[in-house]
PQR file of N, CA, C, O and H, with PARSE charges and radii, in Angstrom:
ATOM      1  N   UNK A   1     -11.544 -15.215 -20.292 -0.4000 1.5000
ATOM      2  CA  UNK A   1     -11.262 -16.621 -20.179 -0.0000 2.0000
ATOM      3  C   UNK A   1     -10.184 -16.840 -19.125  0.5500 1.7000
ATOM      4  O   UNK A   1      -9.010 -16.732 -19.476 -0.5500 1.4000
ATOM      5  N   UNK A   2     -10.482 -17.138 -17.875 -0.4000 1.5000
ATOM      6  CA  UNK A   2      -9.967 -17.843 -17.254 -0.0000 2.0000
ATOM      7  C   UNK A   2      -9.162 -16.617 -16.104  0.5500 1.7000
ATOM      8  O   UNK A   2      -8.209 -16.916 -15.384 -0.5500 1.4000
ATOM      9  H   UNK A   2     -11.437 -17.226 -17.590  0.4000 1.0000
ATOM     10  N   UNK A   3      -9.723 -15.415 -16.151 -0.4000 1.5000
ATOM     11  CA  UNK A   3      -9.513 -14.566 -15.103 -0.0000 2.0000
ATOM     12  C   UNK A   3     -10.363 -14.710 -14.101  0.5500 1.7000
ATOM     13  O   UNK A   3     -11.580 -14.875 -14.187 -0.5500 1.4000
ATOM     14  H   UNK A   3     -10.497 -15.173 -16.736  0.4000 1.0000
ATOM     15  N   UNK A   4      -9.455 -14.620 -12.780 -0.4000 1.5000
ATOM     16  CA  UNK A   4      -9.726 -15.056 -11.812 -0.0000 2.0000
ATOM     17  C   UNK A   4     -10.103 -13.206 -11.189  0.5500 1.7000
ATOM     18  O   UNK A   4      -9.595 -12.126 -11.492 -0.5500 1.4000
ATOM     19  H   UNK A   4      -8.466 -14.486 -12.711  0.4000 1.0000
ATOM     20  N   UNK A   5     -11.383 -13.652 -10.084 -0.4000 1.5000
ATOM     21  CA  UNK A   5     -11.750 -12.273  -9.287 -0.0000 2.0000
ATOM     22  C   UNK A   5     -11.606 -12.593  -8.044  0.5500 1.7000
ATOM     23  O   UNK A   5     -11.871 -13.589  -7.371 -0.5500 1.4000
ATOM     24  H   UNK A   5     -11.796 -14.529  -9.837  0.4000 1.0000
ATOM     25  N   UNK A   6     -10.924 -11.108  -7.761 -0.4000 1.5000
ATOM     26  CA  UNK A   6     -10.256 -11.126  -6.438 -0.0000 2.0000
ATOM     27  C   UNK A   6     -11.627 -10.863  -5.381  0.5500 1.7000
ATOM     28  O   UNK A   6     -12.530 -10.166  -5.843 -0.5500 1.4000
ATOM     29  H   UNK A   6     -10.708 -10.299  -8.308  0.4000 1.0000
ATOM     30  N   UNK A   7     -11.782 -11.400  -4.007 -0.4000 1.5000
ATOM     31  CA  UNK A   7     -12.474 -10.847  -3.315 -0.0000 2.0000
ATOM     32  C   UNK A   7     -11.850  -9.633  -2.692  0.5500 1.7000
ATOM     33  O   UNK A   7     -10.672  -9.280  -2.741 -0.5500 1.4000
ATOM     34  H   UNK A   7     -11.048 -11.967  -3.631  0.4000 1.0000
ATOM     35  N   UNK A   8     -13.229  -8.866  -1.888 -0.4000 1.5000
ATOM     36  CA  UNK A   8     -12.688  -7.621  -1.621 -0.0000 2.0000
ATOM     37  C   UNK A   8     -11.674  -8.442  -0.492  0.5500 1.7000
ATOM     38  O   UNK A   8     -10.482  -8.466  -0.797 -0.5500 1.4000
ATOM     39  H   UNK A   8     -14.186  -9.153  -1.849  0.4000 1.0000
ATOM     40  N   UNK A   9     -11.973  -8.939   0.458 -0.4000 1.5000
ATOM     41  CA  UNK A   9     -10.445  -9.391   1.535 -0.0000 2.0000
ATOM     42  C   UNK A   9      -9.305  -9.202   0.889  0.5500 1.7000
ATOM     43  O   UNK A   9      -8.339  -8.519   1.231 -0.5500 1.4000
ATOM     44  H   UNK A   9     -12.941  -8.919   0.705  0.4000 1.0000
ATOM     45  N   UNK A  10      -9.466  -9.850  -0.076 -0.4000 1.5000
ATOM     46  CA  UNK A  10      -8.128 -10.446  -0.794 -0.0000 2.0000
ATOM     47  C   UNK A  10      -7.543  -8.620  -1.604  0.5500 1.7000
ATOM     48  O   UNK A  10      -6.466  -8.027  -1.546 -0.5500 1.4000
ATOM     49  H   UNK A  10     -10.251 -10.405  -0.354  0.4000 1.0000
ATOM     50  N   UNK A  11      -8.487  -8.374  -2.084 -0.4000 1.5000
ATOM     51  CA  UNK A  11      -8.356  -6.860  -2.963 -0.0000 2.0000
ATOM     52  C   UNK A  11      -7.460  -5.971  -1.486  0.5500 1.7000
ATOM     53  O   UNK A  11      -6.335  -5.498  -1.640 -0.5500 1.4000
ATOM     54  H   UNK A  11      -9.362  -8.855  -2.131  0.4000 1.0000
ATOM     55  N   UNK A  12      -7.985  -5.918  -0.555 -0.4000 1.5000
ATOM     56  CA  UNK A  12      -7.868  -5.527   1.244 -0.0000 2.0000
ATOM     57  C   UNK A  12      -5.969  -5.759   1.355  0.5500 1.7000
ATOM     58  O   UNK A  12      -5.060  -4.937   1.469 -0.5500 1.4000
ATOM     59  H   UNK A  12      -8.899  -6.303  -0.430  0.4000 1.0000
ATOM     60  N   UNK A  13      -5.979  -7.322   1.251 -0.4000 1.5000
ATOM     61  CA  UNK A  13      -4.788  -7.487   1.727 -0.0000 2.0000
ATOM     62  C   UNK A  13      -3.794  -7.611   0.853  0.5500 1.7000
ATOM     63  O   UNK A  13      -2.706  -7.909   1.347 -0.5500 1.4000
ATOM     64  H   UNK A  13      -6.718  -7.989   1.158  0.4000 1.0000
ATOM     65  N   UNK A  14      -3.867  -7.413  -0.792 -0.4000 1.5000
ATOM     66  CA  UNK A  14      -2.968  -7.035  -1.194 -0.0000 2.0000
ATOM     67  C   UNK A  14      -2.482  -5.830  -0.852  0.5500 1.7000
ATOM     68  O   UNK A  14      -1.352  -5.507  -0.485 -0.5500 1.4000
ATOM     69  H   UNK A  14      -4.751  -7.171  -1.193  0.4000 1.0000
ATOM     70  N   UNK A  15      -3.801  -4.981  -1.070 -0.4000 1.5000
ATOM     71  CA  UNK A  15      -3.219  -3.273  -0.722 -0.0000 2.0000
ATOM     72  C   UNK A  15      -2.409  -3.109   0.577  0.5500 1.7000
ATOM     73  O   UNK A  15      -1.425  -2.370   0.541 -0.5500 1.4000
ATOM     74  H   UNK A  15      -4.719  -5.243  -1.368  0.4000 1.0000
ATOM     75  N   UNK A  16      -2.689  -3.641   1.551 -0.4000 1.5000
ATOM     76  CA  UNK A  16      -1.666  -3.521   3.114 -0.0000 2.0000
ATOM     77  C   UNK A  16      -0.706  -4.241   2.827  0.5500 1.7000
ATOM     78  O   UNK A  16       0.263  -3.992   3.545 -0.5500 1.4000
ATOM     79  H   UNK A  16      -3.489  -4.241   1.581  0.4000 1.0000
ATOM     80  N   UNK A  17      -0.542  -5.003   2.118 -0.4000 1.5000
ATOM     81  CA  UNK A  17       1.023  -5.715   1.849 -0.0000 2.0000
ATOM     82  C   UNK A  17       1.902  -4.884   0.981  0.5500 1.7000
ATOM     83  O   UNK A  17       3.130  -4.862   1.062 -0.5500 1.4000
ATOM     84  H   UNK A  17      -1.329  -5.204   1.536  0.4000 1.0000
ATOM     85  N   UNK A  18       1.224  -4.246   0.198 -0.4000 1.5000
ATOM     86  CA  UNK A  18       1.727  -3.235  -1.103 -0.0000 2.0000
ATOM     87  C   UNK A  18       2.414  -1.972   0.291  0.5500 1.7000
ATOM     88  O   UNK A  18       3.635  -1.924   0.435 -0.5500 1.4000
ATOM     89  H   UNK A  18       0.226  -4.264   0.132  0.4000 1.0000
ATOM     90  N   UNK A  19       1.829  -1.392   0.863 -0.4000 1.5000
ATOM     91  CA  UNK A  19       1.842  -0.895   1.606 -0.0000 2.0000
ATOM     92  C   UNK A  19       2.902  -0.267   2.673  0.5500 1.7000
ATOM     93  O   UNK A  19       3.432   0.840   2.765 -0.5500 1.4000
ATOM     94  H   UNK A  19       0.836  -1.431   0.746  0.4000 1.0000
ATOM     95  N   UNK A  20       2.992  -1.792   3.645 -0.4000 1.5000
ATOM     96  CA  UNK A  20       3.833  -2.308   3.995 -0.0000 2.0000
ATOM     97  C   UNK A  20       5.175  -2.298   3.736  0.5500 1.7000
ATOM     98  O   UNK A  20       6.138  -2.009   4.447 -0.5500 1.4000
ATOM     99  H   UNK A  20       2.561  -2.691   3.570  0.4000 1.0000
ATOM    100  N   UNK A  21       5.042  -2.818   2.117 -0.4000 1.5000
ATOM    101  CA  UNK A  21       6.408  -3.075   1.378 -0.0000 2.0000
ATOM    102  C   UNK A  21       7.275  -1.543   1.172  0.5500 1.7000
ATOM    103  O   UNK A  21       8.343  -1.399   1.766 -0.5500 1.4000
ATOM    104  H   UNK A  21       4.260  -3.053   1.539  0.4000 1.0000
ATOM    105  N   UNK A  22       6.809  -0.603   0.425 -0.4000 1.5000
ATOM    106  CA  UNK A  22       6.694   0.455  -0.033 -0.0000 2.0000
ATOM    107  C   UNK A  22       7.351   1.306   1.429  0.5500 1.7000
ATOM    108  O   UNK A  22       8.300   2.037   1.144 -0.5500 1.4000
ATOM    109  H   UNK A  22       5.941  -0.721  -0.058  0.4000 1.0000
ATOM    110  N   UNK A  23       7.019   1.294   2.693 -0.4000 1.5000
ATOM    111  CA  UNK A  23       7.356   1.398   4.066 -0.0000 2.0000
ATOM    112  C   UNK A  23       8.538   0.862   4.507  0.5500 1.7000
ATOM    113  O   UNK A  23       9.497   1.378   5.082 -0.5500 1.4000
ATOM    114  H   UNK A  23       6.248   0.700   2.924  0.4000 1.0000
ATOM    115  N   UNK A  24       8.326  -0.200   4.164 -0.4000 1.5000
ATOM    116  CA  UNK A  24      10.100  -0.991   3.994 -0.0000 2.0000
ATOM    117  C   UNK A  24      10.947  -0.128   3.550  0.5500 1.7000
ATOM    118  O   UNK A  24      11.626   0.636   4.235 -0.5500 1.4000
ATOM    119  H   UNK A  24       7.547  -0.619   3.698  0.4000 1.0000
ATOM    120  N   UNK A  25      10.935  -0.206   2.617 -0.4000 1.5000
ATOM    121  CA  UNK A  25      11.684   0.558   1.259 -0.0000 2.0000
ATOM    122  C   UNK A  25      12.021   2.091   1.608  0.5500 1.7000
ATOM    123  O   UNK A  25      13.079   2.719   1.577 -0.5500 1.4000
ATOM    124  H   UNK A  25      10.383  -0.827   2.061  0.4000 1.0000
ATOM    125  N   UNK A  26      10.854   2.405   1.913 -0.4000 1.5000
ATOM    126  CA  UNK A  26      11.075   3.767   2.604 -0.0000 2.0000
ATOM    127  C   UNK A  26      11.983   4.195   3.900  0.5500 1.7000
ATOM    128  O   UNK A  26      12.396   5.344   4.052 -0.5500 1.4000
ATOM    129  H   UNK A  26       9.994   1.894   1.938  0.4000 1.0000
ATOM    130  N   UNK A  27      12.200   3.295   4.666 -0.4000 1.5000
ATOM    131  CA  UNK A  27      12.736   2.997   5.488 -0.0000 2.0000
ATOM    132  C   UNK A  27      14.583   2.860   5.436  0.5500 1.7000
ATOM    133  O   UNK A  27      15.310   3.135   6.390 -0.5500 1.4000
ATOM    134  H   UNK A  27      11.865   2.361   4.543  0.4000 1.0000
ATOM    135  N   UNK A  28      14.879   2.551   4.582 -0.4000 1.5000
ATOM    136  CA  UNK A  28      16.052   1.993   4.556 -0.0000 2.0000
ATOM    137  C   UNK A  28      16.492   3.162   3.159  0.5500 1.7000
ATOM    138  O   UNK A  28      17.561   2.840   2.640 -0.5500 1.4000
ATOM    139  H   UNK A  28      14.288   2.328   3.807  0.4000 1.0000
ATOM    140  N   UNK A  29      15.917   4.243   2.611 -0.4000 1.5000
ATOM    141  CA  UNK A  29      16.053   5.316   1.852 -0.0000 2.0000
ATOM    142  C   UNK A  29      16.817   6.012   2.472  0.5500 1.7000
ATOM    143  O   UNK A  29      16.618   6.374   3.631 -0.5500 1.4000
ATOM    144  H   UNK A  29      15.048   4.504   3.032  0.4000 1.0000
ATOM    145  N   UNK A  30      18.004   6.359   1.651 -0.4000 1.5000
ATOM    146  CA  UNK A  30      18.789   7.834   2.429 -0.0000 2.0000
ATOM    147  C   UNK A  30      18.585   8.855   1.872  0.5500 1.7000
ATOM    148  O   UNK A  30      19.066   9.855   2.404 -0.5500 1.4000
ATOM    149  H   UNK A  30      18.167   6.065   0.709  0.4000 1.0000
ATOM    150  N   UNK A  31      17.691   9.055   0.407 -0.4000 1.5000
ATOM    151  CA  UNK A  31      17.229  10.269   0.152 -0.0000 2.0000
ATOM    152  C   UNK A  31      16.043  10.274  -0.661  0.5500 1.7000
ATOM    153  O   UNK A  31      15.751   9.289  -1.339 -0.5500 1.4000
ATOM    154  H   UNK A  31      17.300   8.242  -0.026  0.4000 1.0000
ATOM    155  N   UNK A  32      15.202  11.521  -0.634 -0.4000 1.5000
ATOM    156  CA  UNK A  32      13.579  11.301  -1.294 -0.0000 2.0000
ATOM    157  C   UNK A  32      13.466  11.100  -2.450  0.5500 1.7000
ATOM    158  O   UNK A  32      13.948  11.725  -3.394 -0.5500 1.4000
ATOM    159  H   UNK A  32      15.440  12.321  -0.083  0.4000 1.0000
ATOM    160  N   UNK A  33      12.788  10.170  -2.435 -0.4000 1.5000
ATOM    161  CA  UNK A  33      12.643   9.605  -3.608 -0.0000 2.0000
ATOM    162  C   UNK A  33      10.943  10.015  -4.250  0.5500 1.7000
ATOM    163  O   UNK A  33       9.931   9.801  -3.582 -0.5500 1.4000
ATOM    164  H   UNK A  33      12.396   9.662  -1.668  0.4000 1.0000
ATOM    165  N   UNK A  34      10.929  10.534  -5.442 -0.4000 1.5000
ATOM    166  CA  UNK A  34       9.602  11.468  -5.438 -0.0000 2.0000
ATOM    167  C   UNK A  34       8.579  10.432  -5.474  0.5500 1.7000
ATOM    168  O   UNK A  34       7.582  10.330  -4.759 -0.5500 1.4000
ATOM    169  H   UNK A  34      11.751  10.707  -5.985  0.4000 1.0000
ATOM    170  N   UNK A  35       9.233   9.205  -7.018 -0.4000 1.5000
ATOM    171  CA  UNK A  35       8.362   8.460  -6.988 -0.0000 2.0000
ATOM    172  C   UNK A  35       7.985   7.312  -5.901  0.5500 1.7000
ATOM    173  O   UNK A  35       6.889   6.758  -5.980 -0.5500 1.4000
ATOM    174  H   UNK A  35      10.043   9.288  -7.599  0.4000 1.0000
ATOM    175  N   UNK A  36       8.619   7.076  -5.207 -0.4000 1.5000
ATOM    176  CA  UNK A  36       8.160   6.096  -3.731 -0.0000 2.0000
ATOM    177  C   UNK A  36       7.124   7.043  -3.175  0.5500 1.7000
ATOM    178  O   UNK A  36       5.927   6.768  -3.091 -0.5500 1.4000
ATOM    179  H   UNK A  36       9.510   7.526  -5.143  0.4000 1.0000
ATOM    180  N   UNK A  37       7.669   8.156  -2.809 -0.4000 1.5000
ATOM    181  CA  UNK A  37       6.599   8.841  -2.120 -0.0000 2.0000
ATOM    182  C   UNK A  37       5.038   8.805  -2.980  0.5500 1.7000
ATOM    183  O   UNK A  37       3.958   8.473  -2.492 -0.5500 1.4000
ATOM    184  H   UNK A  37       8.642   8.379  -2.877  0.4000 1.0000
ATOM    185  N   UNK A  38       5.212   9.093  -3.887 -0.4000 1.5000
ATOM    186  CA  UNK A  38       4.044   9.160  -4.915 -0.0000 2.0000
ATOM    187  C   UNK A  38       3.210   8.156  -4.461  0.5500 1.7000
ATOM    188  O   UNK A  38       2.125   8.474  -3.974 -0.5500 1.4000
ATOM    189  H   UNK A  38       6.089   9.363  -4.284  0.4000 1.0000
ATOM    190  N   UNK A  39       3.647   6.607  -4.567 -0.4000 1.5000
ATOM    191  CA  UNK A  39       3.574   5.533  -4.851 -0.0000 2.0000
ATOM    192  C   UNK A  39       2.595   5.308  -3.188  0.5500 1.7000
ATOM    193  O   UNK A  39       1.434   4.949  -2.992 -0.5500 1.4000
ATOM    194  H   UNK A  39       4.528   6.348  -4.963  0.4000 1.0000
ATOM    195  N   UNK A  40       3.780   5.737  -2.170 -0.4000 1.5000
ATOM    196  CA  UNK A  40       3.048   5.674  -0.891 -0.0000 2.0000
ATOM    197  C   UNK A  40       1.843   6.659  -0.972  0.5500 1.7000
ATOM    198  O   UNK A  40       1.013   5.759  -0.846 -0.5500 1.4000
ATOM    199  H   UNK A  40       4.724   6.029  -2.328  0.4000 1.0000
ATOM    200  N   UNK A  41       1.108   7.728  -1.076 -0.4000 1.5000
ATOM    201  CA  UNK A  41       0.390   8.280  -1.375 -0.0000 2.0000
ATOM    202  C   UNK A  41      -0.717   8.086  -2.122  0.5500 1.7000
ATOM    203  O   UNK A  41      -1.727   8.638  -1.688 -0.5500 1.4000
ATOM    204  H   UNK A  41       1.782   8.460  -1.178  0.4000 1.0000
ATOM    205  N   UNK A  42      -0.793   7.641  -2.835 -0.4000 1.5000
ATOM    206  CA  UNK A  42      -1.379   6.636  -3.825 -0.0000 2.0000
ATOM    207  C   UNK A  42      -2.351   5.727  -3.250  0.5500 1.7000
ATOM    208  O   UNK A  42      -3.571   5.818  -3.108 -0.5500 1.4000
ATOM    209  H   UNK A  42       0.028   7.193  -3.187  0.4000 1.0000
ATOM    210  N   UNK A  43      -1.249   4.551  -2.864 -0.4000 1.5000
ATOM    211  CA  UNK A  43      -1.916   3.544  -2.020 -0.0000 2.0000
ATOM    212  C   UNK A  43      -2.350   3.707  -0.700  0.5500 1.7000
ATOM    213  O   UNK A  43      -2.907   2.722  -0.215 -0.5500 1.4000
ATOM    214  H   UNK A  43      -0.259   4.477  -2.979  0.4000 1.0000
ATOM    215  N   UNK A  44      -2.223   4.812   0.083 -0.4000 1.5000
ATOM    216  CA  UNK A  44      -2.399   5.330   0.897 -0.0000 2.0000
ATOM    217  C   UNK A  44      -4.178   5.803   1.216  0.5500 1.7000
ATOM    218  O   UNK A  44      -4.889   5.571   2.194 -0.5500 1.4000
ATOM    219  H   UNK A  44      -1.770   5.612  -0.311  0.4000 1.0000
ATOM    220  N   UNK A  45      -4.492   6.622  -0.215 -0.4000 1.5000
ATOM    221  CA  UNK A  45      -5.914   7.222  -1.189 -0.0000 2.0000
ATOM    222  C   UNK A  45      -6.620   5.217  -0.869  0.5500 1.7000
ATOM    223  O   UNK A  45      -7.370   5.059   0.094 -0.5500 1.4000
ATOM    224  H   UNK A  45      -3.915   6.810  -1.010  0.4000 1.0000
ATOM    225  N   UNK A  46      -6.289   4.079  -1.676 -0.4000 1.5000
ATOM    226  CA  UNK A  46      -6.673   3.116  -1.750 -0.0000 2.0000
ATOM    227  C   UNK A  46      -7.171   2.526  -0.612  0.5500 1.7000
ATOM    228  O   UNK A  46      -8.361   2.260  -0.449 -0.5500 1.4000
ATOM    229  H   UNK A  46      -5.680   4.207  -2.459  0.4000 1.0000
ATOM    230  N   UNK A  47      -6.408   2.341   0.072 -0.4000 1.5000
ATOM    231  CA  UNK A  47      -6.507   2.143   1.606 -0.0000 2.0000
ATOM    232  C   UNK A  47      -7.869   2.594   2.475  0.5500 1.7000
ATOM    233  O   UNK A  47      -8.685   2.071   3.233 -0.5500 1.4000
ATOM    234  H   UNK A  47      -5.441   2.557  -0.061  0.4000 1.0000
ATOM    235  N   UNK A  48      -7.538   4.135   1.768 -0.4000 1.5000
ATOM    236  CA  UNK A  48      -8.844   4.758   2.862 -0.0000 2.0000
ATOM    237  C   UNK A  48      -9.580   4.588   2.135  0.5500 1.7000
ATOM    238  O   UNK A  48     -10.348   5.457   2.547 -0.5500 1.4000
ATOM    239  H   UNK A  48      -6.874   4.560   1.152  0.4000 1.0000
ATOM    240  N   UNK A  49     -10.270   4.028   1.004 -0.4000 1.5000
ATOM    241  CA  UNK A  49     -11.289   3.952   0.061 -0.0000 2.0000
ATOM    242  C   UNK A  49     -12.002   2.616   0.793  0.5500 1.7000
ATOM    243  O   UNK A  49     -13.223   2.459   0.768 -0.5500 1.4000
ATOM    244  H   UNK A  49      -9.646   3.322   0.669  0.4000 1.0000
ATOM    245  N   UNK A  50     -11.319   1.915   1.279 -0.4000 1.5000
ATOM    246  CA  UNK A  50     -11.670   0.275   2.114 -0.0000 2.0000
ATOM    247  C   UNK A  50     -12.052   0.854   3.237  0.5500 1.7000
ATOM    248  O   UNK A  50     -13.000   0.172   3.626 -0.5500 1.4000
ATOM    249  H   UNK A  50     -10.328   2.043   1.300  0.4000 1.0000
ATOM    250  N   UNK A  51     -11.813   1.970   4.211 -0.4000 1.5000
ATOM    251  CA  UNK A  51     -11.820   2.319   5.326 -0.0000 2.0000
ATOM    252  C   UNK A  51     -10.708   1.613   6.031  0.5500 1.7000
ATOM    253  O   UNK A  51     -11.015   1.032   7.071 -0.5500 1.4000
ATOM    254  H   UNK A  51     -11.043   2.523   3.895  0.4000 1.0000
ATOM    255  N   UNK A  52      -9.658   1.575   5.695 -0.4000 1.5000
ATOM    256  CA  UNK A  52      -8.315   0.460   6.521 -0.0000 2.0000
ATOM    257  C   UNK A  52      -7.854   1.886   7.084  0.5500 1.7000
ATOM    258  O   UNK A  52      -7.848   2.948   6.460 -0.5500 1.4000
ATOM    259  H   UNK A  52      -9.408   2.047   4.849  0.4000 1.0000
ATOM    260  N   UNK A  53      -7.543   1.705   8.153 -0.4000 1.5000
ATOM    261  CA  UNK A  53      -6.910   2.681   9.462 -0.0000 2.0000
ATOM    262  C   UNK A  53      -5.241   2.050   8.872  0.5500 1.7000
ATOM    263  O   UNK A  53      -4.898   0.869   8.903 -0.5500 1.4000
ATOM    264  H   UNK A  53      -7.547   0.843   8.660  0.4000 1.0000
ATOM    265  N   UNK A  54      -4.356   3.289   8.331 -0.4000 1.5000
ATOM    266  CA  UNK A  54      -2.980   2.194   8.488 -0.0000 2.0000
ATOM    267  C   UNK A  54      -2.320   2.831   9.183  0.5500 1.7000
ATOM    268  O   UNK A  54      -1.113   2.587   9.154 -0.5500 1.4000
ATOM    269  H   UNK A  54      -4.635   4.249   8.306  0.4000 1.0000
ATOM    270  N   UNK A  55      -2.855   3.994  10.169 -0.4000 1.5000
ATOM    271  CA  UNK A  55      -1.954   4.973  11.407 -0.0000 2.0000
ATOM    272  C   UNK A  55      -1.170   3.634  12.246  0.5500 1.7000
ATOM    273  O   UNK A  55      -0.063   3.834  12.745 -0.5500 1.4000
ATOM    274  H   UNK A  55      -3.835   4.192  10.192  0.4000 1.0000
ATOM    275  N   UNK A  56      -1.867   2.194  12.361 -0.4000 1.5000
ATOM    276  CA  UNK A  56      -0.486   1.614  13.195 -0.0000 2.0000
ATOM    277  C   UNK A  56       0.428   0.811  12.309  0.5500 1.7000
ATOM    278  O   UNK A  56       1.317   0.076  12.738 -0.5500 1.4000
ATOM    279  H   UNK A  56      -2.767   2.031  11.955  0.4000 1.0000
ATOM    280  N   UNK A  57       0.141   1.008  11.039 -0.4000 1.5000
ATOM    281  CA  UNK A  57       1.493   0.263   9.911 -0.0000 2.0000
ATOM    282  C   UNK A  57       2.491   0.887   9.692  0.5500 1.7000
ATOM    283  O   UNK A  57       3.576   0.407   9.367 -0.5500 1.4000
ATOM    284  H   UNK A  57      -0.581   1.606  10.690  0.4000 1.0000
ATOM    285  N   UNK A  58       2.180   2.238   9.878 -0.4000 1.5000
ATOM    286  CA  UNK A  58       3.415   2.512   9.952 -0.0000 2.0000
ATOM    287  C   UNK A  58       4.587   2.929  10.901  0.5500 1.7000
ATOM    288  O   UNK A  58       4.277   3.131  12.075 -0.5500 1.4000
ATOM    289  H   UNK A  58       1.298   2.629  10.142  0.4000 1.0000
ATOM    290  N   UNK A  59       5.785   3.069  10.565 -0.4000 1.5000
ATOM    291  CA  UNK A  59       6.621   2.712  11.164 -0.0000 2.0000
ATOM    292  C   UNK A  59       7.927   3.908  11.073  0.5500 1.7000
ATOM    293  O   UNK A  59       8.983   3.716  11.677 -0.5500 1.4000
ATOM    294  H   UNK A  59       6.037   2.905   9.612  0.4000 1.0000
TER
END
């Protein structure tokens, strides 16, 4: 009742925003953090499941 379905775009561009963010974060880390990494890795697997190239997201 009253759940809403994501299209795949939308499914698409959460994951590169998730992404993104997680890259941020990573970024401004002064030491490893297992679970970020995990986390990037993860969504990373997701990503290529869409076929999304994210070799220029990151940073």
């Amino acid at each position: 009742m009253g759940e809403e379905i994501l299209t795949l775009e939308e499914q698409k561009q959460i994951l590169i925003d998730a992404y993104i963010n997680l890259m941020r974060i990573k970024k401004v880390q002064k030491e490893v953090n297992e679970e970020l990494e995990y986390q990037i890795k993860t969504t990373k697997v997701k990503l290529s499941t869409f076929g999304i190239d994210i070799s220029e997201l990151e940073f």
